[in-house]
SEVO-194551 format. One record per atom (N, C-alpha, C): residue in three letters; x, y, z; atom name. Coordinates in nm, 4 decimals, decimal comma. Example, Ala and Ser with C-alpha at 12.3 -4.5 7.8 and 13.67 -1.06 7.14 Angstrom:
REM SEVO-194551
+-----+----------+----------+----------+----+
|  aa |        X |        Y |        Z | at |
+-----+----------+----------+----------+----+
| ALA |   1,3190 |  -0,5690 |   0,7800 |  N |
| ALA |   1,2300 |  -0,4500 |   0,7800 | CA |
| ALA |   1,3200 |  -0,3300 |   0,7800 |  C |
| SER |   1,2850 |  -0,2250 |   0,7080 |  N |
| SER |   1,3670 |  -0,1060 |   0,7140 | CA |
| SER |   1,2900 |   0,0030 |   0,7870 |  C |
+-----+----------+----------+----------+----+
//
This chain:
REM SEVO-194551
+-----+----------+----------+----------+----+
|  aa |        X |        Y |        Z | at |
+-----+----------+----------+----------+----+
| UNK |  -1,1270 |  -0,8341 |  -9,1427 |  N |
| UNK |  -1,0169 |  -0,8430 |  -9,0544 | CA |
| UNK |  -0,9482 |  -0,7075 |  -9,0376 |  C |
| UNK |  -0,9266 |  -0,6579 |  -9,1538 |  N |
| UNK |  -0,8602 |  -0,5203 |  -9,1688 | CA |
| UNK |  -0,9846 |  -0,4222 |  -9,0348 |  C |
| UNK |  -1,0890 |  -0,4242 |  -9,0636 |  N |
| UNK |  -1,2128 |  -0,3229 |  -8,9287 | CA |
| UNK |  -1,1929 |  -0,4059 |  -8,8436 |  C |
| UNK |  -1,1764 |  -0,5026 |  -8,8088 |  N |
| UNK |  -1,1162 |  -0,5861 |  -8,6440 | CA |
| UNK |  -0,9414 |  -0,4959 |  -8,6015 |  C |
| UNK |  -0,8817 |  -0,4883 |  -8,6891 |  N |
| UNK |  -0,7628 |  -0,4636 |  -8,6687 | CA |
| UNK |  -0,7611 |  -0,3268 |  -8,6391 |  C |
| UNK |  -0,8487 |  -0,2377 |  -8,7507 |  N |
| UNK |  -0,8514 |  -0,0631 |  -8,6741 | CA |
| UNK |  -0,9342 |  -0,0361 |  -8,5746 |  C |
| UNK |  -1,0367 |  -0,1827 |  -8,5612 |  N |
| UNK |  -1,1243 |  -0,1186 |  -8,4205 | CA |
| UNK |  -1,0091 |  -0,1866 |  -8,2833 |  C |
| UNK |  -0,9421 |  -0,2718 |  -8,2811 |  N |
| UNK |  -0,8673 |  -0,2999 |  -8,1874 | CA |
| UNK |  -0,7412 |  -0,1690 |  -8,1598 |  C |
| UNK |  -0,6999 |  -0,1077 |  -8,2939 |  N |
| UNK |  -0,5869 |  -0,0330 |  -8,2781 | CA |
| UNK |  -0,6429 |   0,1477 |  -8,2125 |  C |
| UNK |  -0,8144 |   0,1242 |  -8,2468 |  N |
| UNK |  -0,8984 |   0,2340 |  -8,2182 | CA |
| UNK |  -0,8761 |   0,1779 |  -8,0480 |  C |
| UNK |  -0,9146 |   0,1076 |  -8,0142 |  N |
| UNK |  -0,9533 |   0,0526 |  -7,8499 | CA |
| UNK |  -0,7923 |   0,1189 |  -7,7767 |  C |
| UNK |  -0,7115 |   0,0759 |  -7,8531 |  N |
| UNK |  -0,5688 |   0,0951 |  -7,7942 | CA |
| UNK |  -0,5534 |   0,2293 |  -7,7350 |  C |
| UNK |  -0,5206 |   0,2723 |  -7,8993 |  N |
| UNK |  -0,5509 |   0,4241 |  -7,8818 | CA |
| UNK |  -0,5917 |   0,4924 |  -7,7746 |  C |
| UNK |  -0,7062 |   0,4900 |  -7,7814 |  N |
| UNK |  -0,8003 |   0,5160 |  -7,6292 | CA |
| UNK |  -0,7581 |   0,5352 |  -7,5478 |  C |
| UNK |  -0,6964 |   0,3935 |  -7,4950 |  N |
| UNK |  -0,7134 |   0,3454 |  -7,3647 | CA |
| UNK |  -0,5518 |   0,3966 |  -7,3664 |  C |
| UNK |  -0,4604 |   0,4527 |  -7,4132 |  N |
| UNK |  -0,3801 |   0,4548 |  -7,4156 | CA |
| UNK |  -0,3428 |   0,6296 |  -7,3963 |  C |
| UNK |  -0,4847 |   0,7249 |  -7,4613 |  N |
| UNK |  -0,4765 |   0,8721 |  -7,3968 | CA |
| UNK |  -0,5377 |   0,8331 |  -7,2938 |  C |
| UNK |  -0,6176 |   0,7510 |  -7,2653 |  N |
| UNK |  -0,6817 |   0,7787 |  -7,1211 | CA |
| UNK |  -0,6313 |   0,7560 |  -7,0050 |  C |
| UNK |  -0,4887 |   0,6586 |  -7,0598 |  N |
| UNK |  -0,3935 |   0,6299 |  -6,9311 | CA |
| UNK |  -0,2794 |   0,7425 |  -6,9494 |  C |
| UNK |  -0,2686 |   0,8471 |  -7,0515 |  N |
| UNK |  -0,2063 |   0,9520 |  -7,0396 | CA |
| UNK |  -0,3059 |   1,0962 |  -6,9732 |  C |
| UNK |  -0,3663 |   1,0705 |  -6,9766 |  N |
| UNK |  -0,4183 |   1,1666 |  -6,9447 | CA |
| UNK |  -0,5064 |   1,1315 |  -6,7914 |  C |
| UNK |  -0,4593 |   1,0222 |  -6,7542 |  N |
| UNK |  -0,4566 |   0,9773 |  -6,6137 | CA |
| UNK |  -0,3637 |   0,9868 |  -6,5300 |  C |
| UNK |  -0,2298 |   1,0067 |  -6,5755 |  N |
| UNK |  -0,1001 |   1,0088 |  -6,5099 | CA |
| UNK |  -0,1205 |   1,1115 |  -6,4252 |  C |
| UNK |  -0,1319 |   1,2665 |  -6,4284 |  N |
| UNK |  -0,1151 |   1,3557 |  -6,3582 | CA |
| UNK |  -0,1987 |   1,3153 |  -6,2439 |  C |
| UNK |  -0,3537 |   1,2416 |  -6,2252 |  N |
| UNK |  -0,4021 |   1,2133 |  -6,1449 | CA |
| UNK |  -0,3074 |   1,1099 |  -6,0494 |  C |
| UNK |  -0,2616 |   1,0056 |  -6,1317 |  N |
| UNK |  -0,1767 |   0,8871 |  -6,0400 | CA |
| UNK |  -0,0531 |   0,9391 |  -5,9515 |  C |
| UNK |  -0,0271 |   1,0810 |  -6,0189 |  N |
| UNK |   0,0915 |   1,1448 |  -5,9416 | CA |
| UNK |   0,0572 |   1,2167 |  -5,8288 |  C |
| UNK |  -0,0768 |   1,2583 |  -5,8756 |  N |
| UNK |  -0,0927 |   1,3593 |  -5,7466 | CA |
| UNK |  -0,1407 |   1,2516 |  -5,5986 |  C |
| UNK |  -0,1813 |   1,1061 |  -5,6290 |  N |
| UNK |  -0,2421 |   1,0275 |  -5,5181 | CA |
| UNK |  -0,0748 |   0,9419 |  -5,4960 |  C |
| UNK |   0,0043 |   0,9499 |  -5,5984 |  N |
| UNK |   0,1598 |   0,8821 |  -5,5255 | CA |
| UNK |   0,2083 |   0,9755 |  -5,4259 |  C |
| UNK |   0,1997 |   1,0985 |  -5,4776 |  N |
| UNK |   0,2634 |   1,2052 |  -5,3725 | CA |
| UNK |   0,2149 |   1,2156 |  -5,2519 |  C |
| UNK |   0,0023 |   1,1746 |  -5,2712 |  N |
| UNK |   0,0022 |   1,1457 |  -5,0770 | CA |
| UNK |   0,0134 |   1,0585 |  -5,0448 |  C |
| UNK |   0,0332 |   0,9518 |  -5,0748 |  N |
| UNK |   0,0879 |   0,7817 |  -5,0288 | CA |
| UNK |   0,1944 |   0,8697 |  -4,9781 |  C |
| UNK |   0,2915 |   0,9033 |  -5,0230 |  N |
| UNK |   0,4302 |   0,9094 |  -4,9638 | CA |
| UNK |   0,4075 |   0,9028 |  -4,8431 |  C |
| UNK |   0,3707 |   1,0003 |  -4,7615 |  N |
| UNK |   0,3791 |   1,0009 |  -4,6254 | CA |
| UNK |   0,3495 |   0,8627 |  -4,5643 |  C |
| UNK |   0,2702 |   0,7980 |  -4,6221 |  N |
| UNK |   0,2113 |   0,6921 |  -4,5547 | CA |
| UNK |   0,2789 |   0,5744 |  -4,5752 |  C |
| UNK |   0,3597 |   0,5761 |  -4,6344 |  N |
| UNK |   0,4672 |   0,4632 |  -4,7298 | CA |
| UNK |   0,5731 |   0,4886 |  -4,6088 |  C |
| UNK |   0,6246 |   0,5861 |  -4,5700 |  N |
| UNK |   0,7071 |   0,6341 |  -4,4545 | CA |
| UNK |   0,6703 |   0,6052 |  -4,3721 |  C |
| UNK |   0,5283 |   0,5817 |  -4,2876 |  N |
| UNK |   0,4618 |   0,5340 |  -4,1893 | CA |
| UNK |   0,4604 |   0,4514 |  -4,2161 |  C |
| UNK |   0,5328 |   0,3493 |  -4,2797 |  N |
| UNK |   0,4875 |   0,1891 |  -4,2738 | CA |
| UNK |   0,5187 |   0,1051 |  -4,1660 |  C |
| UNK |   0,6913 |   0,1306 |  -4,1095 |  N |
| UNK |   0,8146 |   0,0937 |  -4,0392 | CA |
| UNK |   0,7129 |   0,0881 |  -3,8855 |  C |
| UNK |   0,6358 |   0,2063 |  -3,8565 |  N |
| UNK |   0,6302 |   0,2788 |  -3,7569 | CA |
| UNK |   0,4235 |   0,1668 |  -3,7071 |  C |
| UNK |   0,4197 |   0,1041 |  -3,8402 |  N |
| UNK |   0,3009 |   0,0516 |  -3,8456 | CA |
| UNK |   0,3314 |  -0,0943 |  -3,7887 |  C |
| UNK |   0,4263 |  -0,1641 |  -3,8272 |  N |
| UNK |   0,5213 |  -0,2623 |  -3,8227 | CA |
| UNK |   0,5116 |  -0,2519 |  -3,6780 |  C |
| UNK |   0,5732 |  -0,1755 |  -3,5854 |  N |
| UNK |   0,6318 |  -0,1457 |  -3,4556 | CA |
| UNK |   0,4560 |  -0,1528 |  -3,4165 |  C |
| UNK |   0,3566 |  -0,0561 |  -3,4305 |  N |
| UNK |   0,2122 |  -0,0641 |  -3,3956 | CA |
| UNK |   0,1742 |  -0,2152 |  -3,3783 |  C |
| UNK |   0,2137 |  -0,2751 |  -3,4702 |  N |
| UNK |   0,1325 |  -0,4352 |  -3,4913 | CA |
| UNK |   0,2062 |  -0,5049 |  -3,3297 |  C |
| UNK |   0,3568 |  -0,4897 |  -3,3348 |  N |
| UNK |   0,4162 |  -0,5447 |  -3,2880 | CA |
| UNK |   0,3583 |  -0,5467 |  -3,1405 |  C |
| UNK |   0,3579 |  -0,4351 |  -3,1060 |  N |
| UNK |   0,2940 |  -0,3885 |  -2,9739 | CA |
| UNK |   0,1641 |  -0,4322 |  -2,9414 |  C |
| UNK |   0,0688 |  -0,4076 |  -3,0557 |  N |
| UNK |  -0,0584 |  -0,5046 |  -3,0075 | CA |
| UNK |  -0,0795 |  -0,6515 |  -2,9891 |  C |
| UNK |   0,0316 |  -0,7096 |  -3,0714 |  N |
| UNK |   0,0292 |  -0,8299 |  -3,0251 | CA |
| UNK |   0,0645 |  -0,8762 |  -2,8852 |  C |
| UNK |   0,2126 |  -0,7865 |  -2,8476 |  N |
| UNK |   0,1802 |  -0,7891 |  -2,7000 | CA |
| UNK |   0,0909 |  -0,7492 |  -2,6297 |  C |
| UNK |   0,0688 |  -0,6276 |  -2,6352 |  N |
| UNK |  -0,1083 |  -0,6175 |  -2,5770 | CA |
| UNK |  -0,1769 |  -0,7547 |  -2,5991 |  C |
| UNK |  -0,1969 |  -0,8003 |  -2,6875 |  N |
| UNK |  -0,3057 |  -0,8714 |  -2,6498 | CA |
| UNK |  -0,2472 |  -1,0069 |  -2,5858 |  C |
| UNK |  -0,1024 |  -1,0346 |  -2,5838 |  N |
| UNK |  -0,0857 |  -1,1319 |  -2,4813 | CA |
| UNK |  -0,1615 |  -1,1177 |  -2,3626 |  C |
| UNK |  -0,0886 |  -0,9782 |  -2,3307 |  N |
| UNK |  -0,1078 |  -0,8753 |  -2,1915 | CA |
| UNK |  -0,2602 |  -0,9498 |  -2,1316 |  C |
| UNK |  -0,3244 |  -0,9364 |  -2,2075 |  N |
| UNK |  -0,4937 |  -0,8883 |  -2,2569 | CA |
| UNK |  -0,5257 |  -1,0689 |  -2,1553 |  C |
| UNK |  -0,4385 |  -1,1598 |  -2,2595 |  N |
| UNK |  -0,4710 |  -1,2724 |  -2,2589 | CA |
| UNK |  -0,4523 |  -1,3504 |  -2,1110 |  C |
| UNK |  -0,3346 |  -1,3229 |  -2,0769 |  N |
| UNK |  -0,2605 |  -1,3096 |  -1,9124 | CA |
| UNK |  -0,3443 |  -1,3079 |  -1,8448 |  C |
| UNK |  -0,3923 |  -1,1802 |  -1,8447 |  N |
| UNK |  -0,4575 |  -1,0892 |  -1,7208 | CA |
| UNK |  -0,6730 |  -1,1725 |  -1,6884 |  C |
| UNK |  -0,7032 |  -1,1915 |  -1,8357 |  N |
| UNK |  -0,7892 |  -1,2915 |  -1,8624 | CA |
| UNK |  -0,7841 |  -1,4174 |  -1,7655 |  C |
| UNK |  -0,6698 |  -1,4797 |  -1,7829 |  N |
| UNK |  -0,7033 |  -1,5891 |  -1,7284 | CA |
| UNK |  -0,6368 |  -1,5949 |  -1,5918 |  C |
| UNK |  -0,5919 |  -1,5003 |  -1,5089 |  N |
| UNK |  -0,5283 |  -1,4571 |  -1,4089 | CA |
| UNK |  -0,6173 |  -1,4059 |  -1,3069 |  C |
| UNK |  -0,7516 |  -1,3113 |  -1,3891 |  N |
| UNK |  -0,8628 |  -1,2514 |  -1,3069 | CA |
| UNK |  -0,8878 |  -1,2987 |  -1,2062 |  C |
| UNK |  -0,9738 |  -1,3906 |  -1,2371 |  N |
| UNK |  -1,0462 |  -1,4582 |  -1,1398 | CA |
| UNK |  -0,9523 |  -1,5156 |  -1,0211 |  C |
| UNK |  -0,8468 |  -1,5728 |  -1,0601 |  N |
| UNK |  -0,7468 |  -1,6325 |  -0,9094 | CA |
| UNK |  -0,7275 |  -1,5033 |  -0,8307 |  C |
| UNK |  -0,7382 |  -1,3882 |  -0,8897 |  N |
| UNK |  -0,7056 |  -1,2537 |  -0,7925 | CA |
| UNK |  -0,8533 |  -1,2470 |  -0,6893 |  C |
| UNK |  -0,9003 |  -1,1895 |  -0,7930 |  N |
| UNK |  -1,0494 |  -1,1848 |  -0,7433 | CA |
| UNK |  -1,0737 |  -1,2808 |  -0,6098 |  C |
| UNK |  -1,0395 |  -1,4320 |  -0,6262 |  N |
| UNK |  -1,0674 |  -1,5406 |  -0,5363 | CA |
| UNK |  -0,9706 |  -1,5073 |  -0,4013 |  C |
| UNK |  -0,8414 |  -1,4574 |  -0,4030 |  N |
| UNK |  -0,7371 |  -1,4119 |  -0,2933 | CA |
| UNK |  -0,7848 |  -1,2915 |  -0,2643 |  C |
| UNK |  -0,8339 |  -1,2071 |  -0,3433 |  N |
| UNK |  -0,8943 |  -1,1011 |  -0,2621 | CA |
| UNK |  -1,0591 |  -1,0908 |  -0,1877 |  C |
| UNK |  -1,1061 |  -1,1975 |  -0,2062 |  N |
| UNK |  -1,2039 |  -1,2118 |  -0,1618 | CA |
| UNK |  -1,1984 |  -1,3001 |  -0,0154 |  C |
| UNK |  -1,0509 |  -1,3891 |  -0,0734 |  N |
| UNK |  -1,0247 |  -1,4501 |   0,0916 | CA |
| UNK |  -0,9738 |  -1,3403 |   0,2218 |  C |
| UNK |  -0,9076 |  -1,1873 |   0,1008 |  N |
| UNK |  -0,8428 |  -1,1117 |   0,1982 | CA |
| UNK |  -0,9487 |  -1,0258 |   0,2806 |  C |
| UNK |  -1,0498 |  -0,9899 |   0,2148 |  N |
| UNK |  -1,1907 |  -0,9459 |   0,2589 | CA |
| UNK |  -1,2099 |  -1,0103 |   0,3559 |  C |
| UNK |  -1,2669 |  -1,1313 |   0,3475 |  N |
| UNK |  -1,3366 |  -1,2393 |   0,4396 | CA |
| UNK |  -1,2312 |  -1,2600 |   0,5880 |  C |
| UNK |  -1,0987 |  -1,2518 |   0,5752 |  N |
| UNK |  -0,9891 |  -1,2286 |   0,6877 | CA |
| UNK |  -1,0165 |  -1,1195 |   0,7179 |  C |
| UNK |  -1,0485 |  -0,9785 |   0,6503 |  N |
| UNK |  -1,0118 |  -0,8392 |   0,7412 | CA |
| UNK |  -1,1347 |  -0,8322 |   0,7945 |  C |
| UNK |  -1,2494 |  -0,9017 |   0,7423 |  N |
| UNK |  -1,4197 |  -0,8589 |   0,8096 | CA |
| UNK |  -1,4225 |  -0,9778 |   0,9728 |  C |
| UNK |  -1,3334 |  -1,0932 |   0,9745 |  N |
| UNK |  -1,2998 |  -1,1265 |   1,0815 | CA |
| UNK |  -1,1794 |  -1,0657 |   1,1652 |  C |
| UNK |  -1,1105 |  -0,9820 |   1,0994 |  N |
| UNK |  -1,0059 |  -0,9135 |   1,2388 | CA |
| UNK |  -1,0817 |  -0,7554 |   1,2775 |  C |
| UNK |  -1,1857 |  -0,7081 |   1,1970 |  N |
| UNK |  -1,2400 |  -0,6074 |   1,2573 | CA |
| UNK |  -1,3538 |  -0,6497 |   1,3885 |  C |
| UNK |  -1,4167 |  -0,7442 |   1,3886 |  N |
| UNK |  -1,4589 |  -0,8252 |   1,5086 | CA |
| UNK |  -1,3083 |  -0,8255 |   1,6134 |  C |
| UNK |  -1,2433 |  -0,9014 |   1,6090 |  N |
| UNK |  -1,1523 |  -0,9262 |   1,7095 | CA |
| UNK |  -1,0940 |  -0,7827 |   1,7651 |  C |
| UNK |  -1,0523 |  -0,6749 |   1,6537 |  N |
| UNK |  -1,0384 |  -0,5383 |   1,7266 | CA |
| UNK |  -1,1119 |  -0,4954 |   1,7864 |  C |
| UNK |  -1,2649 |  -0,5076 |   1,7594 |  N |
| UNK |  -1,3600 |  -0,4360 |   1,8188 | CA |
| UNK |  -1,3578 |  -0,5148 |   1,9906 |  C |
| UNK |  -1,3827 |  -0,6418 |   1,9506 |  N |
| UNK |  -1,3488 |  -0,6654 |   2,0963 | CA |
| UNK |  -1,2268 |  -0,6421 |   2,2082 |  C |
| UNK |  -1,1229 |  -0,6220 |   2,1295 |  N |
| UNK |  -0,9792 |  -0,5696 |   2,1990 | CA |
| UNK |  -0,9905 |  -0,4232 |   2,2022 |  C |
| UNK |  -1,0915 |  -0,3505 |   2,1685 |  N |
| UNK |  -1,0663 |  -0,2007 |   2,1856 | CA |
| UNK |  -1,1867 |  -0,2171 |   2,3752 |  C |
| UNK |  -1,2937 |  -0,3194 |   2,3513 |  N |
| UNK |  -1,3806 |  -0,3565 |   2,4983 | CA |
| UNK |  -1,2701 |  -0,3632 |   2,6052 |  C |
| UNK |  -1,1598 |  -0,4393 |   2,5813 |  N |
| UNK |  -1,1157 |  -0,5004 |   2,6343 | CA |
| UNK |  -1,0152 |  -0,3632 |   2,7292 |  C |
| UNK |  -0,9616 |  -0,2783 |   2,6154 |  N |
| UNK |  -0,8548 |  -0,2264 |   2,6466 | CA |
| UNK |  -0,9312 |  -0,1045 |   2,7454 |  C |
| UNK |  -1,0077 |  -0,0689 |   2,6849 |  N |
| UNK |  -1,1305 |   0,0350 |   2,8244 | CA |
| UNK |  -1,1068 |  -0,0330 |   2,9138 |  C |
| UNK |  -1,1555 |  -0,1523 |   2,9335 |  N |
| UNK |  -1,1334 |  -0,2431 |   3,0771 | CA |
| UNK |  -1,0285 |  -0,2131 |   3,1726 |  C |
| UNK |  -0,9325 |  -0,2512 |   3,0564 |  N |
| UNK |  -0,7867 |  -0,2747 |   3,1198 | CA |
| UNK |  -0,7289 |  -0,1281 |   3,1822 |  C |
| UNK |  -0,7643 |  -0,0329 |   3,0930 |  N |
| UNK |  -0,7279 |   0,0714 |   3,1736 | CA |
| UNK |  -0,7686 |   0,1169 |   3,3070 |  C |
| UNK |  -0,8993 |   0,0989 |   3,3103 |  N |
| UNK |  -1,0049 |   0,1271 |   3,4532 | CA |
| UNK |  -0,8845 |   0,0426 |   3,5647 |  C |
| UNK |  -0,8558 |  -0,0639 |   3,5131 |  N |
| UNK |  -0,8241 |  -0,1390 |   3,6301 | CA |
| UNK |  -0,6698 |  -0,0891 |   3,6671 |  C |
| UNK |  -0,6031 |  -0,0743 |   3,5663 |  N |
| UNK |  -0,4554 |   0,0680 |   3,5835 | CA |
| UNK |  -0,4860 |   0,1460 |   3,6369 |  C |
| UNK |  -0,6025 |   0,2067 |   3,6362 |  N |
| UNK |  -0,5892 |   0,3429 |   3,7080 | CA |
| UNK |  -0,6492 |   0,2709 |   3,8369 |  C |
| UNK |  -0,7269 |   0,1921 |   3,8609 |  N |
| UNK |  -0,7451 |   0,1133 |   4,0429 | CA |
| UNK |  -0,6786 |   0,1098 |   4,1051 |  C |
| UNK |  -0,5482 |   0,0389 |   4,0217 |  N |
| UNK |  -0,4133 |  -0,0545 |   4,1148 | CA |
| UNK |  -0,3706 |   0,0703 |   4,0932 |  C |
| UNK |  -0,3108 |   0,1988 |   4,0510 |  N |
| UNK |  -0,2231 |   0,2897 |   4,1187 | CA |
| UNK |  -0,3214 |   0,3971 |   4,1905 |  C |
| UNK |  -0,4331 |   0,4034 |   4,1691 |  N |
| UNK |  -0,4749 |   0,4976 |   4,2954 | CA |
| UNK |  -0,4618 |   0,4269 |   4,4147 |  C |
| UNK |  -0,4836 |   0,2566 |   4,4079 |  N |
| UNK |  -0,4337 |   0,1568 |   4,5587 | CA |
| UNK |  -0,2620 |   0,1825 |   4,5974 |  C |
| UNK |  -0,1889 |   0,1460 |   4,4849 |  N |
| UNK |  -0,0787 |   0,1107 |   4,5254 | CA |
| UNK |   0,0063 |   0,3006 |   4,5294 |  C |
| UNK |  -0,0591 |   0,3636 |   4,5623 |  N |
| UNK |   0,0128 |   0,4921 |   4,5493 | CA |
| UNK |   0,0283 |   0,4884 |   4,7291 |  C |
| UNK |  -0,0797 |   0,4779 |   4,8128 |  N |
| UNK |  -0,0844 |   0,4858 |   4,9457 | CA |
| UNK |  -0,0142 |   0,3868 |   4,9657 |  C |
| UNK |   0,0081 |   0,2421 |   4,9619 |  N |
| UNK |   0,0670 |   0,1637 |   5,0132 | CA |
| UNK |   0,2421 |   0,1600 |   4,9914 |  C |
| UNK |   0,2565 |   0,1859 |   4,8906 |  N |
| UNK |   0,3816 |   0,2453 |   4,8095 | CA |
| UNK |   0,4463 |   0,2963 |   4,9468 |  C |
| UNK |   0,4118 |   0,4423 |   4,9573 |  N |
| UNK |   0,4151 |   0,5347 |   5,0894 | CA |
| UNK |   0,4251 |   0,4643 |   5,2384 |  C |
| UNK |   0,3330 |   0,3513 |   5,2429 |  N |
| UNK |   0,3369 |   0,2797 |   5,3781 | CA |
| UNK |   0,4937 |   0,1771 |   5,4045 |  C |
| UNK |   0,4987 |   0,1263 |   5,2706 |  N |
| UNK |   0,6357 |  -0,0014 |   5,2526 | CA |
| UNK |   0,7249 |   0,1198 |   5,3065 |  C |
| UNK |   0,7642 |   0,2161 |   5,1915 |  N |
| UNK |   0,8685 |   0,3268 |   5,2608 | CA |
| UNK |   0,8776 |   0,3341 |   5,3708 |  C |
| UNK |   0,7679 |   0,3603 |   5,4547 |  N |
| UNK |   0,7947 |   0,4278 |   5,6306 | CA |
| UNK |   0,8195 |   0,2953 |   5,7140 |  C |
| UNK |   0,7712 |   0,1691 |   5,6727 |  N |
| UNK |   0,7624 |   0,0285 |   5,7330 | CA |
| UNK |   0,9444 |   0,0071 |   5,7141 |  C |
| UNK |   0,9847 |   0,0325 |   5,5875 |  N |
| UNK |   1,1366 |   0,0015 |   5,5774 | CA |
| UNK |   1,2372 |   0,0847 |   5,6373 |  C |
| UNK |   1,1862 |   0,2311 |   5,6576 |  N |
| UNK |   1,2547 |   0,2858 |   5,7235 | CA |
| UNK |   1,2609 |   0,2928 |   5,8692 |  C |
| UNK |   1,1245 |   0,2239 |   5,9166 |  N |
| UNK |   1,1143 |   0,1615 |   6,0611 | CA |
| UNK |   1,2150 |   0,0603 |   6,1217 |  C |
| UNK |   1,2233 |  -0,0651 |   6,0111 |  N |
| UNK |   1,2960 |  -0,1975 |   6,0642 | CA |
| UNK |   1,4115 |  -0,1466 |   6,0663 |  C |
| UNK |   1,4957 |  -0,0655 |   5,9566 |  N |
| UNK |   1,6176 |  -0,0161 |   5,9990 | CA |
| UNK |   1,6798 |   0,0334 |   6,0674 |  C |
| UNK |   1,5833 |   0,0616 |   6,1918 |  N |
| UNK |   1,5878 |   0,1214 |   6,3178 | CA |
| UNK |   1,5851 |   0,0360 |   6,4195 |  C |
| UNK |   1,4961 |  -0,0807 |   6,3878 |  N |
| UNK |   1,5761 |  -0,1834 |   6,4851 | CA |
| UNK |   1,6758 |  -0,1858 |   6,5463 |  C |
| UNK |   1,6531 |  -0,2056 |   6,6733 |  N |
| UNK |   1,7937 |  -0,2397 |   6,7350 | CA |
| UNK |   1,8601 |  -0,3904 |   6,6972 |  C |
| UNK |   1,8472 |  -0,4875 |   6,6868 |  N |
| UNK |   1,8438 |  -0,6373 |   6,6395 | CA |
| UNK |   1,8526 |  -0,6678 |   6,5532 |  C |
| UNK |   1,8111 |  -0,5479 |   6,4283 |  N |
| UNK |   1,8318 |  -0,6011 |   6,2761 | CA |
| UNK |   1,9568 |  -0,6566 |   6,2095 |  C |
| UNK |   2,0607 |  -0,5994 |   6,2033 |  N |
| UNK |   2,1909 |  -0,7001 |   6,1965 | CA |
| UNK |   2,2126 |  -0,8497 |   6,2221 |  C |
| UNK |   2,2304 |  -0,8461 |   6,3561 |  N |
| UNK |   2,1711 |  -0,9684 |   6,3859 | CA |
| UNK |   2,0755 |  -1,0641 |   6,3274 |  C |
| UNK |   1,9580 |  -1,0331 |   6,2996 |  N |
| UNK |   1,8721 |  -1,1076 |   6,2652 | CA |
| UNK |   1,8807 |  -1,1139 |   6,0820 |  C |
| UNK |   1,8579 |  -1,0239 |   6,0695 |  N |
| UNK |   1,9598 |  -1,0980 |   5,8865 | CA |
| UNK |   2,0802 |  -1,1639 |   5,8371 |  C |
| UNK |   2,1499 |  -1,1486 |   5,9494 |  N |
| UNK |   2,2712 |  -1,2532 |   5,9657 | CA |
| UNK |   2,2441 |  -1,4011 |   6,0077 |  C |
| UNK |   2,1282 |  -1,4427 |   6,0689 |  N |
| UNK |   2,1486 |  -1,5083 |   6,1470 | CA |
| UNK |   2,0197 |  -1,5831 |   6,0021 |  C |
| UNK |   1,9491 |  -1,5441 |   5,9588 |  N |
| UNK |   1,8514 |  -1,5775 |   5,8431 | CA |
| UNK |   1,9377 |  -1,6863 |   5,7201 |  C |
| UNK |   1,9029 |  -1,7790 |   5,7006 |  N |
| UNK |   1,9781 |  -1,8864 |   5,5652 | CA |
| UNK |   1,9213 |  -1,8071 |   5,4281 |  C |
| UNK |   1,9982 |  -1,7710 |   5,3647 |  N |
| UNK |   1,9654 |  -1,7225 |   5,2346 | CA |
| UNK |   2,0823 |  -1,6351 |   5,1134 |  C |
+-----+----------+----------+----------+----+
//
């Protein structure tokens, strides 16, 4: 019992320089924790944020596709109004040709009403006869 008792007080011993003569090591790995012990707060705030992110994440997931589907209806509307422009740009060539018809017509006749109105006012009878008109 007595060699149980000095080999246990031998074990102690030991283990007891070896945790002294471990300390300087445990100090030098506390001293770089520090920094990171200070970064904890700032780790806290990190978590916090990814969890919103991954709401974000989660949202946008199940949101996709309804976009995707409205923008695919908005496609399918603009590939039918580029048809309808194309035909309103046919249209508007047209329309101009025929503007420029009616005033190369109505430029001479224009000119004719003038001299026709300044004719009747020369009437001798005209008084008369707009007086005598119901209106």
């Amino acid at each position: 019992m007595l060699r149980t008792a000095l080999g246990l007080a031998a074990r102690v011993a030991t283990g007891l320089v070896s945790g002294v003569l471990a300390l300087p090591r445990i100090a030098d790995a506390l001293e770089k924790l520090t920094p990171l012990a200070q970064a904890l707060p700032q780790v806290a705030e990190l978590r916090g944020t990814l969890e919103r992110l991954e709401q974000l994440a989660t949202f946008l997931a199940n949101e996709m596709p309804e976009a995707l589907h409205q923008l695919e209806a908005v496609q399918h509307q603009l590939a039918e109004l580029e048809a309808r422009i194309a035909a309103l740009t046919g249209n508007t060539g047209q329309l101009d040709d025929s503007i420029r018809v009616l005033a190369a017509a109505l430029g001479p006749l224009q000119g004719t009403t003038e001299r026709l109105g300044r004719l009747v006012d020369r009437l001798p009878d005209r008084k008369r006869r707009t007086q005598a008109l119901p209106g």
